[in-house]
C-alpha positions as CSV (number, residue, x, y, z in Angstrom):
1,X,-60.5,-66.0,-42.2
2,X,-58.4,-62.7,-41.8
3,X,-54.7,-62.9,-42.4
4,X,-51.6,-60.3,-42.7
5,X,-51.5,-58.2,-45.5
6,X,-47.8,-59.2,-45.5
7,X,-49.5,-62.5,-46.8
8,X,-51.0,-60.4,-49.9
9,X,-47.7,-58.5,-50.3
10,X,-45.9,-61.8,-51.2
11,X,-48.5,-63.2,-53.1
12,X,-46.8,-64.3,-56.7
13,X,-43.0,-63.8,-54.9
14,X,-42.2,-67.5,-54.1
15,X,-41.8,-70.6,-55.7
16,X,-43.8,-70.0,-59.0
17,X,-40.6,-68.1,-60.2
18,X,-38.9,-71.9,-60.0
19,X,-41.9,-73.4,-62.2
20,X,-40.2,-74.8,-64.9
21,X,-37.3,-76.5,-62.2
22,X,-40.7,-77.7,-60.4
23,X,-41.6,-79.3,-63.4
24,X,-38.4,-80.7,-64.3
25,X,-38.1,-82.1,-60.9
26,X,-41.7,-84.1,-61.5
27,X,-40.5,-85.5,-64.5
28,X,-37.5,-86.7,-63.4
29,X,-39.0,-88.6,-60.6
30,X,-41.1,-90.1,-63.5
31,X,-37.7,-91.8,-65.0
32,X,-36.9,-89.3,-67.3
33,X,-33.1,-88.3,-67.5
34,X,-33.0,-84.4,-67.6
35,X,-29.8,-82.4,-67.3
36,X,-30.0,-79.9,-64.4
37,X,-29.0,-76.3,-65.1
38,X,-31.5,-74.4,-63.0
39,X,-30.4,-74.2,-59.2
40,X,-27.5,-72.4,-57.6
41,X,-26.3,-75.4,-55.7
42,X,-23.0,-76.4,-55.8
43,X,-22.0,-79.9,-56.7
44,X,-18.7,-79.8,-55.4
45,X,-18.4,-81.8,-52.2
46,X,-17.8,-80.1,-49.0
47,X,-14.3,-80.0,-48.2
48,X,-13.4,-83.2,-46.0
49,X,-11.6,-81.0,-43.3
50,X,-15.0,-78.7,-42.4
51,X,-17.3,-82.0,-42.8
52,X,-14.8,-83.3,-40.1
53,X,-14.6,-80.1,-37.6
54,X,-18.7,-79.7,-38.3
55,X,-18.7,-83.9,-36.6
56,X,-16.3,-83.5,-34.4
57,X,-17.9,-80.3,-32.4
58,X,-21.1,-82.1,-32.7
59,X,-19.9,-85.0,-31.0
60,X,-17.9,-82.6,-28.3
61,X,-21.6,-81.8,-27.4
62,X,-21.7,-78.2,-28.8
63,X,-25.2,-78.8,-29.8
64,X,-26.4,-76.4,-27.2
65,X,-28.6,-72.7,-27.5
66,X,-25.8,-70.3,-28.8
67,X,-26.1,-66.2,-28.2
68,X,-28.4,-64.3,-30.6
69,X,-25.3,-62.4,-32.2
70,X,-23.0,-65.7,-32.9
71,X,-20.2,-67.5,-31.7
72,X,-17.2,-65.7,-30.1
73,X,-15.0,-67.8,-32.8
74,X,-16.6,-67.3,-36.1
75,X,-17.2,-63.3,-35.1
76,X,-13.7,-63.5,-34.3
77,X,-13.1,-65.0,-38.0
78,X,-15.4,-63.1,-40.0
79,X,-13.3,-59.6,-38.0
80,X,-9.8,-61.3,-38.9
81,X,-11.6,-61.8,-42.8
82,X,-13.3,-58.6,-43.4
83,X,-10.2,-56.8,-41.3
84,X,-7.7,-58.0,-44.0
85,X,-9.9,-57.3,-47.1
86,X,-10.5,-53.8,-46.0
87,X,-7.4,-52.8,-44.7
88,X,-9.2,-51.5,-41.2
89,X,-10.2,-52.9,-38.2
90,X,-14.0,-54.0,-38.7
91,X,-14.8,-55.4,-35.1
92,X,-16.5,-58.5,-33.9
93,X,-19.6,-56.3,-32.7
94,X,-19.6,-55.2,-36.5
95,X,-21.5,-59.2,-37.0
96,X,-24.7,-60.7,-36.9
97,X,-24.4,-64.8,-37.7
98,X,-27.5,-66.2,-39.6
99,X,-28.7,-69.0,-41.4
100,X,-27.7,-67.9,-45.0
101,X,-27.9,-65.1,-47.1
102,X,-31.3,-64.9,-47.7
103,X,-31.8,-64.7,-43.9
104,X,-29.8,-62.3,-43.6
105,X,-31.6,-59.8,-46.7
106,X,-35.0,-60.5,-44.5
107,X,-33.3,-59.1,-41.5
108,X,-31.6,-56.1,-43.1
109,X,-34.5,-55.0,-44.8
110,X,-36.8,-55.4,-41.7
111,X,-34.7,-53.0,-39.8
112,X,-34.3,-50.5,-42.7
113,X,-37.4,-49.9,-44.3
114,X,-41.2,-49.4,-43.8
115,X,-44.5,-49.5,-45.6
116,X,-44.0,-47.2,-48.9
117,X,-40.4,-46.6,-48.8
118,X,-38.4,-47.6,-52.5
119,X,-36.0,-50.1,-52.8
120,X,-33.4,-49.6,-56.2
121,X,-32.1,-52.5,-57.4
122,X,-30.9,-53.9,-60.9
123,X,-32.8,-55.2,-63.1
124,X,-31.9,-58.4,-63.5
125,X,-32.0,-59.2,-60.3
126,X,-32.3,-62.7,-57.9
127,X,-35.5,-64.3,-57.7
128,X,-36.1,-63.5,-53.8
129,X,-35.1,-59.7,-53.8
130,X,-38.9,-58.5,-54.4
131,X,-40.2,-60.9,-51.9
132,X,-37.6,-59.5,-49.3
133,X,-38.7,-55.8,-50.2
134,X,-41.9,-56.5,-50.3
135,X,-42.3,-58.6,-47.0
136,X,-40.8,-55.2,-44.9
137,X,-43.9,-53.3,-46.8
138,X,-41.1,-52.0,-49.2
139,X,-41.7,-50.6,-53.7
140,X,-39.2,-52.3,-55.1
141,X,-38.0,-50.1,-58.2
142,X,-36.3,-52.3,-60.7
143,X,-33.4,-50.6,-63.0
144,X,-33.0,-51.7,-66.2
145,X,-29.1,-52.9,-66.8
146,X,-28.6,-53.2,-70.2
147,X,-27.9,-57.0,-71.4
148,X,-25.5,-55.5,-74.5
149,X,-23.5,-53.8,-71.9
150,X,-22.9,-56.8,-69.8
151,X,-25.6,-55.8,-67.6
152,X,-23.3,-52.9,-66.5
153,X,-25.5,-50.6,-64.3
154,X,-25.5,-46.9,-65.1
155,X,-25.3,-44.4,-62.6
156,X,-27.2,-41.8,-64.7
157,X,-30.1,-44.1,-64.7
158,X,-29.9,-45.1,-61.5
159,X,-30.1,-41.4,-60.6
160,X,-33.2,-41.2,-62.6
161,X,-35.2,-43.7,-60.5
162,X,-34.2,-41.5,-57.4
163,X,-37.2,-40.1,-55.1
164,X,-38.1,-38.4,-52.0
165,X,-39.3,-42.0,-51.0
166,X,-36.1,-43.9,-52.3
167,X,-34.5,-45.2,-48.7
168,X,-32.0,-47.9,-50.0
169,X,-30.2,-49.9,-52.9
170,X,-29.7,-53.5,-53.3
171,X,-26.7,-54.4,-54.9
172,X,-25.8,-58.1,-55.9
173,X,-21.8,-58.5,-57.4
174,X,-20.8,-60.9,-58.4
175,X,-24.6,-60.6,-59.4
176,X,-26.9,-63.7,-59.7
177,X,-28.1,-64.5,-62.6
178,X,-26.3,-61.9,-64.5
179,X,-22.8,-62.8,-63.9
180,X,-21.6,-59.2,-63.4
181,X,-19.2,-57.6,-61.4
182,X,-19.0,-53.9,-60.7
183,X,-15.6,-51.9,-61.4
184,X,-14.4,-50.1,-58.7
185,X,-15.0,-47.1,-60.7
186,X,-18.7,-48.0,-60.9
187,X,-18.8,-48.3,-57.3
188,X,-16.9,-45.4,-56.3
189,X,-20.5,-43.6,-58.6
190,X,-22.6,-45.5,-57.0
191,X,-21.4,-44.6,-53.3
192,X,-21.4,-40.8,-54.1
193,X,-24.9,-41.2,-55.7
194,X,-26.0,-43.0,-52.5
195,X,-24.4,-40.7,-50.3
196,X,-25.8,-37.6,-51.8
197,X,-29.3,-38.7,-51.6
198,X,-28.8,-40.3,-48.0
199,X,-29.5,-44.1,-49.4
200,X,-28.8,-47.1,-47.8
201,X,-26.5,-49.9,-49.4
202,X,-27.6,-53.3,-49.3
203,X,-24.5,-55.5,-50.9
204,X,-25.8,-59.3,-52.0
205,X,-21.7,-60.8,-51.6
206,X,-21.8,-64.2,-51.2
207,X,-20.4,-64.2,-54.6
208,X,-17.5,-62.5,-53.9
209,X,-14.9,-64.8,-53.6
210,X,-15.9,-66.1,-57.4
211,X,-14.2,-64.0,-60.1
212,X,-12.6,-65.1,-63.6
213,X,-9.6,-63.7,-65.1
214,X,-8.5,-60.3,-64.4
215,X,-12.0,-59.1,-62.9
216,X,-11.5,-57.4,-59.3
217,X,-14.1,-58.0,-56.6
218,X,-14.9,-54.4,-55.2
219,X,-17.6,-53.5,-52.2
220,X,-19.3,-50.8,-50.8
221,X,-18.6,-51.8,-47.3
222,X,-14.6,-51.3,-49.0
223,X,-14.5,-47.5,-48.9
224,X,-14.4,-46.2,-45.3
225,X,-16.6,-43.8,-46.4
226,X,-19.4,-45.9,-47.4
227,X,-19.2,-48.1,-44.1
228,X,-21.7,-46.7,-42.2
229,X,-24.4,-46.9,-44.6
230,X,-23.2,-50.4,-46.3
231,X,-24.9,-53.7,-45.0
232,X,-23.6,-56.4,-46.5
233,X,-24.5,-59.9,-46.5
234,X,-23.3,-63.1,-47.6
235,X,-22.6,-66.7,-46.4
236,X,-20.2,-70.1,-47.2
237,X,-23.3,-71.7,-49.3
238,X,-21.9,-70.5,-52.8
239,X,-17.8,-70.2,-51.5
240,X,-17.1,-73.4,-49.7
241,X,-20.2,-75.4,-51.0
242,X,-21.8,-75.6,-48.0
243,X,-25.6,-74.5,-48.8
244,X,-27.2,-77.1,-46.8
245,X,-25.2,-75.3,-43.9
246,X,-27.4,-72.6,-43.8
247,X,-24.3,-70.7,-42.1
248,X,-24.7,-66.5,-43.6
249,X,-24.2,-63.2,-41.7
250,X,-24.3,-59.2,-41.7
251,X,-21.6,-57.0,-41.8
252,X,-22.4,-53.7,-41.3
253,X,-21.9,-50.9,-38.4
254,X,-21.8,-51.6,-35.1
255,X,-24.9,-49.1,-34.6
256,X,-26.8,-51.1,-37.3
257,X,-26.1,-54.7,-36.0
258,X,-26.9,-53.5,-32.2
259,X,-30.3,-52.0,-33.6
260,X,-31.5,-55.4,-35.8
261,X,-30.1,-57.5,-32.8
262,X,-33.5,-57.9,-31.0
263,X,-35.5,-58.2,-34.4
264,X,-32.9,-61.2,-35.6
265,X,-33.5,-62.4,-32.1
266,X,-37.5,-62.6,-32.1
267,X,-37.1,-64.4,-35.3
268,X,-34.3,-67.0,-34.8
269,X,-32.6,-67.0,-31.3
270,X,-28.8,-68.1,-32.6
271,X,-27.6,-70.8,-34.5
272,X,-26.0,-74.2,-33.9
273,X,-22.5,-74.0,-32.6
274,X,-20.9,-76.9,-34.2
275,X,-22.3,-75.5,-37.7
276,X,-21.0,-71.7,-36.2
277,X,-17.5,-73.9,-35.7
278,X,-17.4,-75.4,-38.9
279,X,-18.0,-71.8,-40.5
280,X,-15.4,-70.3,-38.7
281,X,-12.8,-72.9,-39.6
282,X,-13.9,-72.3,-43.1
283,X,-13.3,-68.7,-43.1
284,X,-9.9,-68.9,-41.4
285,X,-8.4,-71.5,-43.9
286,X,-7.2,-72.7,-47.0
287,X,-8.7,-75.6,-49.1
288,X,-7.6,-76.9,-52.2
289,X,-11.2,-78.2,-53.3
290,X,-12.5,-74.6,-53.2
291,X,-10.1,-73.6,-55.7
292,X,-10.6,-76.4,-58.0
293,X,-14.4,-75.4,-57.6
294,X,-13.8,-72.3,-59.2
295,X,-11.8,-73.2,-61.9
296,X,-14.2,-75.3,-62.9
297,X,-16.6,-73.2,-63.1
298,X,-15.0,-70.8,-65.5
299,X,-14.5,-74.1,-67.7
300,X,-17.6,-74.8,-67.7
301,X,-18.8,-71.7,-68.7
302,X,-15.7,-71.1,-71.8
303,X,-17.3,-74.6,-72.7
304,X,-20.9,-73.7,-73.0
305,X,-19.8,-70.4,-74.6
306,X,-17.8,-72.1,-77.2
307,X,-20.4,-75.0,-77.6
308,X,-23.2,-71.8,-78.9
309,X,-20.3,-69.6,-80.6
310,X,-21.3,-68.6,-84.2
311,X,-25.1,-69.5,-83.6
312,X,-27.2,-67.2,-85.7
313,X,-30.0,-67.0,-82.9
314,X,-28.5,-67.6,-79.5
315,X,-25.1,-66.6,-78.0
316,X,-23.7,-66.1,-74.6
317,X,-20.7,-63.8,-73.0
318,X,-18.6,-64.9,-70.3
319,X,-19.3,-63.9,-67.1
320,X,-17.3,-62.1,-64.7
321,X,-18.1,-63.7,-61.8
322,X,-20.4,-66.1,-59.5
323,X,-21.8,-69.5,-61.1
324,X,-24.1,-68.6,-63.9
325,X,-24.2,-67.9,-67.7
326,X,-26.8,-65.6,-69.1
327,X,-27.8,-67.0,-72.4
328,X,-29.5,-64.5,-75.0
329,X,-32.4,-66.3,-77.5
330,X,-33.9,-63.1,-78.3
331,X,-33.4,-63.2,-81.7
332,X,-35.0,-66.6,-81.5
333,X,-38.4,-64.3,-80.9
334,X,-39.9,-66.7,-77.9
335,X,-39.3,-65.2,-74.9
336,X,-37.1,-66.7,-72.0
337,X,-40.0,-68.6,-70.5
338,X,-41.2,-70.2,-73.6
339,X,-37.8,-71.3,-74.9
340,X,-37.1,-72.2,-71.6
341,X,-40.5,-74.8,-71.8
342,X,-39.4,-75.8,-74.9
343,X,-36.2,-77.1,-74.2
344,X,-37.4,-78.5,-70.9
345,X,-40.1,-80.5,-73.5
346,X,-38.1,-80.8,-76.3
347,X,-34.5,-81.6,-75.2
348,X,-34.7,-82.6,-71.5
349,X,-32.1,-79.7,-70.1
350,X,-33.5,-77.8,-66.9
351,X,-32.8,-73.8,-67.0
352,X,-34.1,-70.5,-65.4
353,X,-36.4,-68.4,-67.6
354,X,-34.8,-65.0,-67.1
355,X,-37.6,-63.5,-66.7
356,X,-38.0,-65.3,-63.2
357,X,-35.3,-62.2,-62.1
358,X,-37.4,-59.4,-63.6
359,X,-38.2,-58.1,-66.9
360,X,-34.3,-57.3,-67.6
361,X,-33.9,-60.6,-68.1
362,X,-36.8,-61.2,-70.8
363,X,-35.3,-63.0,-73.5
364,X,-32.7,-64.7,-71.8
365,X,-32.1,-68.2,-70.1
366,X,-29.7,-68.4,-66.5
367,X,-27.9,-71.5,-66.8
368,X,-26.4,-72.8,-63.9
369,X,-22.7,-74.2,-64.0
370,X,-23.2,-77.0,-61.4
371,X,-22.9,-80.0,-63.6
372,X,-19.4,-81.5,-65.5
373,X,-18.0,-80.1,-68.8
374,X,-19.7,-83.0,-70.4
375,X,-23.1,-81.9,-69.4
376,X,-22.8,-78.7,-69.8
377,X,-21.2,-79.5,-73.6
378,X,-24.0,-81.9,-73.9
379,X,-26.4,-78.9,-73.0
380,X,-25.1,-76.5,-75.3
381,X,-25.7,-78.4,-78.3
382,X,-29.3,-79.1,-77.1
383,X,-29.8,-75.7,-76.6
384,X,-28.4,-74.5,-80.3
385,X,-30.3,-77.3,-82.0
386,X,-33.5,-75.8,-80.6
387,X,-33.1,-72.2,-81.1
388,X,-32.0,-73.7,-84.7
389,X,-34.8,-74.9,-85.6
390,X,-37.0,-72.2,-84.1
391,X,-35.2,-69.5,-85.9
């Protein structure tokens, strides 16, 4: 039989990047006990008082079709949110509600690129981007951020992978798996670059609100200047622990969202209100357990970079942001996917191979902070004993 070649185009761009979680899950449902430090999911609960608007709307019967755009109420709130943190208006019609983040990178790049057109993006980067590139017909064009710099991208070499075929950039900060967040300064060089060669700015946020210690979150979408070529998306999965949600969105221009409308519409005609409800309460309030979420996080990760301090063959910095630690075992001399095995076989903990987010992350594990500092103490000394007696 005859299918799509958008069915070649994502051949190898799916789950196989999630192998050795796969595997970890099958053993586990064998009996073995395995500590889990390879998915992005919190393990926070979600906060009681969203739980109980999310029920409560459900109950009042808004279980209906919504709109194709989203709810009157959460555009309203995402306006009032993106209003304050850029210091101008940004409009309700400046919106597009969708079920997550990664949703919302399938629309985007469906409405902004075609067969053969280049995608930039740093190198590492998440798991899904080449799928999402590749599924509009799109090259991605990894750039190599350099792991001794804190994965800091440089302008100049971004500049160098610049063609008359380059159409936009993707851009994840906080990033995922890396942990890095991009300076203002770097942003500001990125934004002229992109507005000298006429590029699009695709900006991965639903990190955002998870910074440690003095970093600043910057955007794109920010600068006034860089508005009208910035879509951002991002979602309450990763900032109120509500990935099961499936609650994301665009910002971007008005003249953008009014152009993807009718693709996001053929694809998923609106969301459901009481979960648009819930979101919108989210957005417009305080909770306590979100806070505690993210301190914990940055203790967790001081603790699993203390726990591998002073080891001669693996070592970790602290990340600036978002919910993972990059672990280096280069000078172990297995890659990222064989250590990763190993101490799947060896020491029953779970990680990411970092080559799963491109070949900038060779060499490297992405451990995920979603367990107790126990665990994730617990996991640091697995890890060193290993890459002790390897090296």
């Amino acid at each position: 039989m005859r299918y799509a070649k958008i069915t070649e185009r994502l051949q190898g761009l799916g789950s196989e990047k999630w192998a050795v979680h796969i595997e970890g899950k099958e053993r586990e449902a064998k009996g073995e006990k395995l500590i889990f430090l390879s998915i992005g999911e919190p393990d926070a609960a979600v906060p009681e008082a969203i739980m109980d608007v999310a029920e409560r709307q459900m109950r009042a019967g808004r279980t209906r079709y919504s709109n194709g755009r989203g709810e009157p109420q959460v555009l309203r709130a995402l306006s009032a949110m993106y209003s304050k943190r850029t210091g101008r208006h940004v409009a309700p019609s400046q919106f597009l509600f969708l079920p997550g983040t990664q949703t919302a990178l399938f629309v985007a790049f469906m409405g902004l690129i075609d067969i053969g057109d280049e995608v930039l993006l740093p190198d590492p980067y998440y798991a899904t981007y080449e799928g999402v590139i590749a599924a509009a017909g799109g090259i991605p064009v990894p750039v190599r951020a350099d792991p001794d710099r804190g994965f800091h991208l440089s302008p100049a070499d971004l500049a160098k992978k610049i063609t008359p075929r380059t159409r936009a950039l993707l851009l994840n900060t906080p990033g995922n798996p890396t942990g890095t967040v991009f300076t203002a300064d770097e942003i500001a060089s990125i934004g002229a670059l992109c507005r000298k060669h006429d590029l699009w700015i695709v900006s991965d946020e639903v990190y955002a609100t998870l910074t440690y210690g003095n970093t600043v979150f910057v955007s794109p979408f920010d600068d006034a200047a860089l508005e009208e070529r910035t879509v951002v998306v991002s979602s309450v999965s990763k900032s109120h622990a509500m990935p099961g949600f499936r609650c994301g969105w665009i910002a971007a221009s008005e003249e953008f969202c009014e152009r993807v409308l009718p693709f996001s519409e053929t694809m998923l005609f609106g969301s459901q209100p009481f979960l648009e409800d819930a979101t919108a309460f989210a957005l417009d309030n305080y909770f306590p357990e979100v806070e505690k979420m993210k301190v914990d996080y940055e203790k967790r990760a001081r603790t699993l970079i203390a726990g591998l301090a002073g080891a001669r063959t693996v070592s970790a910095r602290m990340p600036e942001g978002g919910m993972f630690v990059m672990v280096d075992v280069r000078k172990t001399g297995l890659s990222g996917d064989d250590f990763a095995r190993r101490l799947l076989a060896e020491e029953a903990v779970v990680t990411m191979p970092g080559e799963s987010f491109g070949e900038g992350g060779a060499g490297h594990l992405r451990v995920a902070l979603t367990v107790d500092e126990t665990q994730i103490a617990e996991a640091s000394k697995r890890i060193r004993r290993l890459a002790e007696q390897i090296g």
